[in-house]
DRENKEDO-318869 format. One record per residue (C-alpha): x, y, z; residue number from 0. Coordinates in steps of 0.02 Angstrom, whole numbers. Each point is the difference from the previous one (the first is absolute). Example, Ala and Ser with C-alpha at 12.3 -4.5 7.8 and 13.67 -1.06 7.14 Angstrom:
<torkes>
> xx|yy|zz|timi
> 615|-225|390|0
> 69|172|-33|1
</torkes>
This chain:
<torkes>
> xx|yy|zz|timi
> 4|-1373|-1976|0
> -11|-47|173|1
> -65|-177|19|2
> -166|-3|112|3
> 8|9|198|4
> 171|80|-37|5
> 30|189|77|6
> -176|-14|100|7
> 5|108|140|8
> -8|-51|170|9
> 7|64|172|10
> 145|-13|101|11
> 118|72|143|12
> 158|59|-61|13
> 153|39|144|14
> 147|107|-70|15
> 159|-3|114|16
> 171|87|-14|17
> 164|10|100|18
> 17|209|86|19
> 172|58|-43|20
> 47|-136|-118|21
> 134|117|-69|22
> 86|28|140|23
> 17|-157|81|24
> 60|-70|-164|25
> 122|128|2|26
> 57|-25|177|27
> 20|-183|-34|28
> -48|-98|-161|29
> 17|-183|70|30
> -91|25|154|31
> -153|111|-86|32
> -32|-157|-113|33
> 2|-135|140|34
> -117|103|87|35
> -105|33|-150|36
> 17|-205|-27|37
> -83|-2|176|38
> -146|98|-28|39
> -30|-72|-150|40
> 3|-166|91|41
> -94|67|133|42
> -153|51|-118|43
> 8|-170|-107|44
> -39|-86|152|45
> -157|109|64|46
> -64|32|-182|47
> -4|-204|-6|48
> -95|14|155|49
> -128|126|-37|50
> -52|-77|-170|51
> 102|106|-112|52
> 143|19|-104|53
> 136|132|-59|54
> -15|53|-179|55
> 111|109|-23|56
> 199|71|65|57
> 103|98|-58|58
> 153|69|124|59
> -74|24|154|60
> -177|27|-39|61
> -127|-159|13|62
> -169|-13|-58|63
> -120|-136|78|64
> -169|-53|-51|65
> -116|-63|127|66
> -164|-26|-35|67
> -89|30|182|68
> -21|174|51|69
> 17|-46|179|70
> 131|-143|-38|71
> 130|158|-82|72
> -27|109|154|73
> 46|-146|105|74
> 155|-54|-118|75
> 60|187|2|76
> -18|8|183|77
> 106|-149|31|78
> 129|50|-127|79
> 28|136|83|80
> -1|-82|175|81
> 123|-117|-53|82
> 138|129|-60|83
> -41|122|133|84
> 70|-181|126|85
> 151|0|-118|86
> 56|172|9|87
> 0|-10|166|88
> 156|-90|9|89
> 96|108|-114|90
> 86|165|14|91
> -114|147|-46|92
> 102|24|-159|93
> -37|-171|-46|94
> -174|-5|-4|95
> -104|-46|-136|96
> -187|77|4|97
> -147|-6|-129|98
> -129|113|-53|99
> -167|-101|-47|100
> -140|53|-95|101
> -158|-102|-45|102
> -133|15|-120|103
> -149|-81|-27|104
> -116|7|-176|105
> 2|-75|-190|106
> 143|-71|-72|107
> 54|-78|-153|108
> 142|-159|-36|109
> 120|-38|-127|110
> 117|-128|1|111
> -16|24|195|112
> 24|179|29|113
> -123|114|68|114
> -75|182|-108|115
> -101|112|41|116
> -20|167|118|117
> -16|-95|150|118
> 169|-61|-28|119
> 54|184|-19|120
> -80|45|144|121
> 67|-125|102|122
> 175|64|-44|123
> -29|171|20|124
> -77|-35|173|125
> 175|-99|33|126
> 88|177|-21|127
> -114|98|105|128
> -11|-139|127|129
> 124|58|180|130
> 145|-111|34|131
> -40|-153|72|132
> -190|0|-25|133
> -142|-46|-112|134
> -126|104|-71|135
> -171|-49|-88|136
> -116|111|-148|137
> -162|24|52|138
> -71|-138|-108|139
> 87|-138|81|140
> -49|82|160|141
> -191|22|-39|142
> 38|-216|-53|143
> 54|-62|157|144
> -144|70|120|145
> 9|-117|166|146
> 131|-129|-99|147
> 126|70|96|148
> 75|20|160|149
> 105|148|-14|150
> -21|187|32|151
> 21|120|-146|152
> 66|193|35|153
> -77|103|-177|154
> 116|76|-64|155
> -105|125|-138|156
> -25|10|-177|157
> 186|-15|-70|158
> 52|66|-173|159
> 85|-142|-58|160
> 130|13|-158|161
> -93|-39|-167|162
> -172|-39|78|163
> -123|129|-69|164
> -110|6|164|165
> 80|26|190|166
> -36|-169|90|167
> -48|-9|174|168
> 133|-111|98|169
> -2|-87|164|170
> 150|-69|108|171
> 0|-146|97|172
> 20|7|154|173
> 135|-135|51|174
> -28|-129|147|175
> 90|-9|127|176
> 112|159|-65|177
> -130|114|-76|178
> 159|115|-28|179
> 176|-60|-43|180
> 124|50|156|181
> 90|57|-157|182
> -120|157|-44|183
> 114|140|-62|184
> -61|114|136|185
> 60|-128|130|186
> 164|4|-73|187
> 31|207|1|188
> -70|2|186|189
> 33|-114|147|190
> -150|-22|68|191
> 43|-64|146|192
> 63|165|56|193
> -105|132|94|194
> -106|128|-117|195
> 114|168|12|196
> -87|144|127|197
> -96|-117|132|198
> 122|-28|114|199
> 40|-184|-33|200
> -208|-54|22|201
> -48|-137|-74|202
> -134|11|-147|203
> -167|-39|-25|204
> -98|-80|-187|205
> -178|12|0|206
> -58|-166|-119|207
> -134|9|-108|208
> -180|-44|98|209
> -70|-144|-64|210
> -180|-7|-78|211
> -65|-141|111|212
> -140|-23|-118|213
> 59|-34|-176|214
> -175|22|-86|215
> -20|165|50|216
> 97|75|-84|217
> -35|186|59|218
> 84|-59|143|219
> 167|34|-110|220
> -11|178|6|221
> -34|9|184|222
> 130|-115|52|223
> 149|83|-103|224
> -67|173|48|225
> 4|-39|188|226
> 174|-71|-25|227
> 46|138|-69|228
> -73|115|94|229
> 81|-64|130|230
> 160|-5|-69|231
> -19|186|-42|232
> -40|55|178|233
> 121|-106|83|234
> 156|91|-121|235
> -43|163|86|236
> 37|-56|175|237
> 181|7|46|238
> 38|-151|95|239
> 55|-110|-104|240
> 17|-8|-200|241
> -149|-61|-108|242
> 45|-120|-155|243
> -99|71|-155|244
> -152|-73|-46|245
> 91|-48|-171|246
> 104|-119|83|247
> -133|-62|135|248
> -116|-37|-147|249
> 126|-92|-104|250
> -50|-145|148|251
> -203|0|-49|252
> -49|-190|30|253
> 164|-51|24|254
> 62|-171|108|255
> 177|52|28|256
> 27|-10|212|257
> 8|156|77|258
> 190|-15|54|259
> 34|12|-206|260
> -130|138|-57|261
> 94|98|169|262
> 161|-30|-79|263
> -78|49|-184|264
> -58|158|55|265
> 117|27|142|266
> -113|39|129|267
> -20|-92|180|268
> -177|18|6|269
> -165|-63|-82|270
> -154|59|-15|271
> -122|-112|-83|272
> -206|-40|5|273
> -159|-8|-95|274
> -166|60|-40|275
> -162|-137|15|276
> -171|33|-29|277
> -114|-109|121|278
> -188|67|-48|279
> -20|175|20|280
> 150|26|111|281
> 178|12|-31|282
> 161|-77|85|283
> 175|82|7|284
> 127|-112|47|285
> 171|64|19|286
> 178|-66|87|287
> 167|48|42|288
> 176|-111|-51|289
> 154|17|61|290
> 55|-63|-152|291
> 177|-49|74|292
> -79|-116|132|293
> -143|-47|-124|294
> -113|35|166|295
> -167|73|-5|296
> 15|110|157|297
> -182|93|-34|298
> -146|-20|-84|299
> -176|72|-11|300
> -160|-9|-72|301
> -145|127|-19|302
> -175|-9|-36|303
> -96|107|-102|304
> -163|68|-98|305
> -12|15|-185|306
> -63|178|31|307
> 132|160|8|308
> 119|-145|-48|309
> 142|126|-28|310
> -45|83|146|311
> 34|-161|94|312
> 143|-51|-93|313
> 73|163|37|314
> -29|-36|195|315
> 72|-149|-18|316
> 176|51|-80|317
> 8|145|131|318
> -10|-147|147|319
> 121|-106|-89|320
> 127|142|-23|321
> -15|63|193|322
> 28|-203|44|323
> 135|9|-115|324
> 78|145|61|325
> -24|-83|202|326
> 72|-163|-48|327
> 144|28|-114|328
> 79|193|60|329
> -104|136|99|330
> 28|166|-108|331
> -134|97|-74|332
> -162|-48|-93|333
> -97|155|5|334
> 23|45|-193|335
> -105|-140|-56|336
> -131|37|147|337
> 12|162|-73|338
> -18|-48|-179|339
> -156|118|-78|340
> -144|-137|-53|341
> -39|39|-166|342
> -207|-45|-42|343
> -7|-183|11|344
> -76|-11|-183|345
> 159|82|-66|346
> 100|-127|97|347
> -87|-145|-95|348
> 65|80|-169|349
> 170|43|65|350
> -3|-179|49|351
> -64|-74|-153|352
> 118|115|-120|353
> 128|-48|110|354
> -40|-201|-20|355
> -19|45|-189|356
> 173|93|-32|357
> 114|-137|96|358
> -78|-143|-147|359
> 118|83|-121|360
> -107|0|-147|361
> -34|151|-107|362
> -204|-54|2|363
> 40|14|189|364
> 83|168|3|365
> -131|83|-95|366
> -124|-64|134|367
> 122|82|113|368
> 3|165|-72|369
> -163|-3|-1|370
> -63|-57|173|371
> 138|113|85|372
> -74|154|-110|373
> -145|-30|64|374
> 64|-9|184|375
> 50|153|-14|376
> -161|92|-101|377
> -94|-91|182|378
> 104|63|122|379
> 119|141|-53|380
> 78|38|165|381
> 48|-176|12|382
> 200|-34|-19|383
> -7|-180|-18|384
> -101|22|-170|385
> 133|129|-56|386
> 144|-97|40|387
> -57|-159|-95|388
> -55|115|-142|389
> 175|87|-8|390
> 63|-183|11|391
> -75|-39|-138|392
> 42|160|-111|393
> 205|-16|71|394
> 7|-187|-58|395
> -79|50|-184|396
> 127|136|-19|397
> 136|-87|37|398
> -49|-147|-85|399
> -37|82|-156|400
> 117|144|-5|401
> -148|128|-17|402
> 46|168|-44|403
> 28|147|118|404
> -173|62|-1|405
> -65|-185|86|406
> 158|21|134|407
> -79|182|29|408
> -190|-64|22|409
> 89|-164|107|410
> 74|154|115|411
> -157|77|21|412
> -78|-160|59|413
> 134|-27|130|414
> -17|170|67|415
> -165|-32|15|416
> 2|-148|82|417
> 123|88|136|418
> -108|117|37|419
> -119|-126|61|420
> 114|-79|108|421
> 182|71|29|422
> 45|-111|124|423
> -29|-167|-131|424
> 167|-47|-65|425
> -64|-65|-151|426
> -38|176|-41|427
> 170|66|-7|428
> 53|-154|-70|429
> -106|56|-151|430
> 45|160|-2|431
> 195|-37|8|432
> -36|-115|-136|433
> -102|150|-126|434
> 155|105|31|435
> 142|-138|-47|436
> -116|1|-174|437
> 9|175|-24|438
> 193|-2|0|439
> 1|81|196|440
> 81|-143|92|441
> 52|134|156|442
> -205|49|36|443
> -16|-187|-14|444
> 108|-31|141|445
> -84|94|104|446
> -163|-80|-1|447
> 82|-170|-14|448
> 104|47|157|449
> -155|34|99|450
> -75|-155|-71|451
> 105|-96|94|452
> 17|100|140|453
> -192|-51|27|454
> 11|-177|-52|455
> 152|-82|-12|456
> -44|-148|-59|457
> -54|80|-161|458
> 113|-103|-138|459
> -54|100|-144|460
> 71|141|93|461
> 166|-42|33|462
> 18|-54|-184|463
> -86|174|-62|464
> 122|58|111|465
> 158|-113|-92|466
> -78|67|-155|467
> 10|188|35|468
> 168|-16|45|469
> 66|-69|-165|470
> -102|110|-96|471
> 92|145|97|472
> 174|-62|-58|473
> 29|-80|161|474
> -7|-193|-14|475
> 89|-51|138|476
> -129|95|128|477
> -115|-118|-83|478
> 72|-163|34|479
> -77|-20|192|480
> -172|46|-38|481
> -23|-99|-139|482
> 71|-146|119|483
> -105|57|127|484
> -169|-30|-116|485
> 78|-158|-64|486
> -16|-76|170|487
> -146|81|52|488
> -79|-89|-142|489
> 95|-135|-69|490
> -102|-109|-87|491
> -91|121|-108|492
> -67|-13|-157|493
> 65|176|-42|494
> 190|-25|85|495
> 62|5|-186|496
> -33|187|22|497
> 118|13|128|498
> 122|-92|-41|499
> 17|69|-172|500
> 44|168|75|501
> 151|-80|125|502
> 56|-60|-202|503
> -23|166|-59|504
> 86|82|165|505
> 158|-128|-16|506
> 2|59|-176|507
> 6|185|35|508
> 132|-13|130|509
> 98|-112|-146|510
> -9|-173|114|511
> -33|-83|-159|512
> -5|-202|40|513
> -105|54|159|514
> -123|111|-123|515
> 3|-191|-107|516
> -28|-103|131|517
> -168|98|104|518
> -70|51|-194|519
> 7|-194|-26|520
> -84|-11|172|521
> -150|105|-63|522
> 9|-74|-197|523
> -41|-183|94|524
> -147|104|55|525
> -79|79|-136|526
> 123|-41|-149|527
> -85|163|-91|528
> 52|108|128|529
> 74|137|-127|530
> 92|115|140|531
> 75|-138|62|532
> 59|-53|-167|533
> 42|149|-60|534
> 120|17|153|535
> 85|-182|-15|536
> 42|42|-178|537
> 73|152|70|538
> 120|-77|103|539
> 38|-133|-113|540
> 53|97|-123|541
> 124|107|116|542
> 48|-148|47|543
> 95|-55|-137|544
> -128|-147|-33|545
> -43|47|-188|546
> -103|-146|-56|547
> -107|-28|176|548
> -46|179|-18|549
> -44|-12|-197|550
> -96|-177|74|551
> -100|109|103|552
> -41|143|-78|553
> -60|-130|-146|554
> -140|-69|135|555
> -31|174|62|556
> -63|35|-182|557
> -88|-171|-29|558
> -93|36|155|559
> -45|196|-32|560
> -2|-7|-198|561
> -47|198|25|562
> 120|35|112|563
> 94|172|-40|564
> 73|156|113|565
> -156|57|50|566
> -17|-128|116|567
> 179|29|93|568
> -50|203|-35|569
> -151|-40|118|570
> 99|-47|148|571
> -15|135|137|572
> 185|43|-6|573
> 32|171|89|574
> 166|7|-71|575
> -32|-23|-203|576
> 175|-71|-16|577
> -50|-168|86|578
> -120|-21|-152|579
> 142|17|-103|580
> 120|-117|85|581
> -147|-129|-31|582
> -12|25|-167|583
> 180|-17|-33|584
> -6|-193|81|585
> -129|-27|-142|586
> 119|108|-122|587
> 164|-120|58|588
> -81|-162|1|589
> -53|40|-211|590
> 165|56|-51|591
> 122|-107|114|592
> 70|165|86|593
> 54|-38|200|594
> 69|65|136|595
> -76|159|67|596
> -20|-6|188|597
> -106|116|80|598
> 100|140|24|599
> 3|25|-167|600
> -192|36|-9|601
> 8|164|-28|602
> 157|5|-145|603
> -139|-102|-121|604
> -40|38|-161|605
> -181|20|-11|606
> 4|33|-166|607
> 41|-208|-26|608
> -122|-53|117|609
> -125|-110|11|610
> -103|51|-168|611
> -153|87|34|612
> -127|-124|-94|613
> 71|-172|12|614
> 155|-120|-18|615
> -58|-86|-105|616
</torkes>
């Protein structure tokens, strides 16, 4: 019986850290891996001391800290990170030693100085989900430290997380004086420092999130994200010079970094930043232009306004900033956004809103979404904005769910709809290119995504739709240069796992296999449940020759998709059936040790072995 006081809960912050590709650097070199694991592990002794913590438990290259302050672990993970971020910059890439860290906050139990309890598991499982060189939060440390902190947070949605019965919305810390590791993986496919293919060698432009001057009014949210983004939108269709994605842009929200290092981070020579401020009943729009190379304001503006027909105004207000734009940095065209059809200002405020309420990654705030773009569109019909965000919406819920063919139809419809509202909006044929790669027609999908970016092209998702359509033709290497292309339009977002899974997948078709490896690894440090781009590192491992890897990896494919069977490689929108096949086999090899098929051999498999139609299990 446990003696009073003993195994009382208590509340606690618990950090989880672990070493990204532990196996292969202690496979590369055995002696070094450990000194450098010695120094991390020296590294965090020294800042745990500091914070008012201590490390309870290791085991290989996994630590796990307990530090009582919320705000004290965010700090202490922070640091840690700092710290070996300054050491690896002295060492060859191949040397490098980075962490994942996850923290946790909630009731734990002792005994004998170890730490039970789900926040311990959660803190772990956070660890795995958490991109390389980063920290990321739950939601209940986050709702903990309120103003305790100094850092900015990026949400990152409600995250299934392995063995936790309930999804768990995450957060990300934003780092200081990085926010994003020079090391991203989409950095390290692209140079960034090279023009943007198709504009002649002109420089780009990002358009940072506007900041809510105001912090208690929180409504101002909604309106300063939608006029970034509106802006961001309307700039993309003008030709003069490419537009970084709003995905990337964003990723900078409340960030200190200098302007010279966000311009390298997003590869773009020019800035555009401001904010919204309430003064009374009138509004203030203040907004600025960097040359991010000189770090050199060179213009800036600021306009005064009514509360009433505040989208109206708004609207004027973008229009003069894109026309000074246009003046200042190359004199081409600008009449398509003057041109722009104004949908009823009423359903701007719910495109707006829904728009606000989709990019918090939360499935709370998709339904509110759905549900404010529906009714958009049962306002104002005729309006294309409200169909576009509403086939947004329906494409991202397909895909992400691998609905069945009758959803992809009913997505179609929506897209066709929303094209006949406004053929000349690239976003439309983006959809529509992106309905017919579902439905297995990867040629009509060209089409429209061709014309996408004939009308913007700075449309990322484009260019990668257009990667995509390519491999699911049977022609990988056409796909290599678009899918570039959208990496470094859009470089630091959230969703470049997507992209970067399919170069692993294309390097895997055209048999490239330690290419295919390294670019699915790429996307794994991203989202580490990425099946696809799993499914296609196994692949090449296993034709590889590398036996036990592959066996390694197809164990963690299963751990993390306990369900997982040939249905889900039978959805992929394969025009050529064979390709499914070929991906089964990987799976096939990697269970029964067989190597060495290359991809000429595709078509010579026997199906009749492959990849069993239920499960491996």
């Amino acid at each position: 019986m446990a003696a009073k006081g003993e195994y009382e809960p208590r509340l606690t912050s618990v950090l989880s850290a672990d070493v990204v590709e532990y196996s292969r650097l202690i496979d590369d070199d055995r002696v070094r891996t450990v000194m450098g694991l010695r120094a991390c592990h020296n590294i965090l002794k020294g800042l745990v001391k500091t914070h008012g913590g201590r490390i309870f438990g290791r085991a290989g290259d996994s630590f796990m800290v307990e530090i009582p302050q919320p705000a004290a672990a965010v700090r202490c993970a922070v640091a840690l990170q700092g710290r070996l971020r300054q050491r690896n910059c002295d060492l060859p890439e191949t040397e490098r030693m980075w962490l994942r860290v996850g923290v946790s906050f909630g009731e734990v139990i002792e005994d004998e100085g170890a730490l039970h309890g789900q926040r311990v598991n959660i803190a772990v499982r956070l660890q795995e989900a958490c991109p390389r060189d980063s920290v990321v939060i739950c939601d209940a440390l986050y709702a903990r430290l309120g103003s305790e902190t100094e850092f900015g947070f990026r949400p990152l949605g409600e995250l299934p997380l392995k063995h936790i019965e309930q999804p768990i919305a995450v957060y990300e810390i934003i780092m200081p004086e990085s926010d994003l590791s020079d090391s991203t993986p989409a950095m390290s496919v692209v140079d960034l420092r090279q023009p943007v293919p198709g504009f002649a060698g002109r420089p780009a432009l990002a358009v940072l999130p506007f900041e809510n001057e105001n912090p208690d009014a929180g409504h101002l949210d909604y309106l300063s994200d939608g006029f970034s983004e509106d802006l961001t939108t309307r700039l993309s269709h003008l030709r003069w010079c490419p537009i970084i994605d709003r995905n990337s842009s964003f990723a900078f929200r409340g960030a200190t970094t200098s302007s010279r290092r966000i311009g390298r981070l997003l590869g773009a020579r020019y800035l555009l930043q401001g904010g919204l401020c309430l003064s009374g009943d009138h509004m203030r729009v203040t907004a600025r232009l960097i040359d991010s190379e000189a770090a050199y304001i060179f213009w800036s503006q600021t306009y005064e306004m009514g509360l009433s027909d505040l989208h109206a105004t708004l609207d004027e207000v973008a229009t003069s900033i894109i026309a000074m734009l246009e003046s200042r940095i190359a004199r081409v065209e600008q009449g398509r956004a003057r041109a722009r059809r104004r949908s009823r200002l009423d359903t701007w405020g719910m495109i707006w809103r829904g728009r606000w309420h989709l990019n918090r990654l939360t499935s709370a705030d998709a339904a509110e979404a759905r549900r404010l773009f529906t009714e958009a569109v049962k306002l104002d019909p005729e309006s294309a904005e409200a169909q576009i965000h509403l086939a947004w919406w329906t494409w991202y819920d397909v895909w992400s769910q691998r609905r069945p063919r009758e959803d992809m139809e009913a997505l179609r419809e929506l897209t066709l709809r929303a094209l006949a509202a406004d053929v000349l909006d690239s976003r439309g044929h983006l959809l529509a290119g992106s309905a017919e790669i579902l439905l297995r027609r990867p040629e009509q999908a060209l089409r429209h995504l061709e014309e996408a970016v004939r009308l913007n092209p700075s449309l990322a998702y484009a260019h990668a739709q257009i990667g995509s359509s390519h491999m699911l033709a049977g022609r990988p290497r056409d796909a290599i240069v678009p899918l570039k292309t959208s990496l470094r339009l859009n470089p630091q977002d959230h969703y470049a796992f997507y992209a970067l899974g399919e170069l692993a997948a294309v390097h895997c078709m055209m048999g490239d296999w330690q290419q295919a490896i390294a670019l699915a690894d790429k996307s794994l440090s991203l989202r580490s449940a990425y099946w696809f781009a799993r499914l296609s590192k196994i692949g090449a491992l296993a034709r590889s020759g590398d036996e036990a890897a592959a066996a390694c990896e197809l164990d963690t494919l299963l751990a993390q998709h306990p369900g997982f069977s040939r249905t889900y490689i039978e959805w992929l929108p394969f025009e050529d059936r064979a390709w499914i096949d070929y991906f089964a086999e990987g799976l096939v090899m990697a269970k029964s040790g067989k190597t060495g098929l290359d991809a000429g051999e595709r078509s010579g498999i026997d199906t009749t072995h492959s990849f069993d139609q239920h499960t491996v299990s």
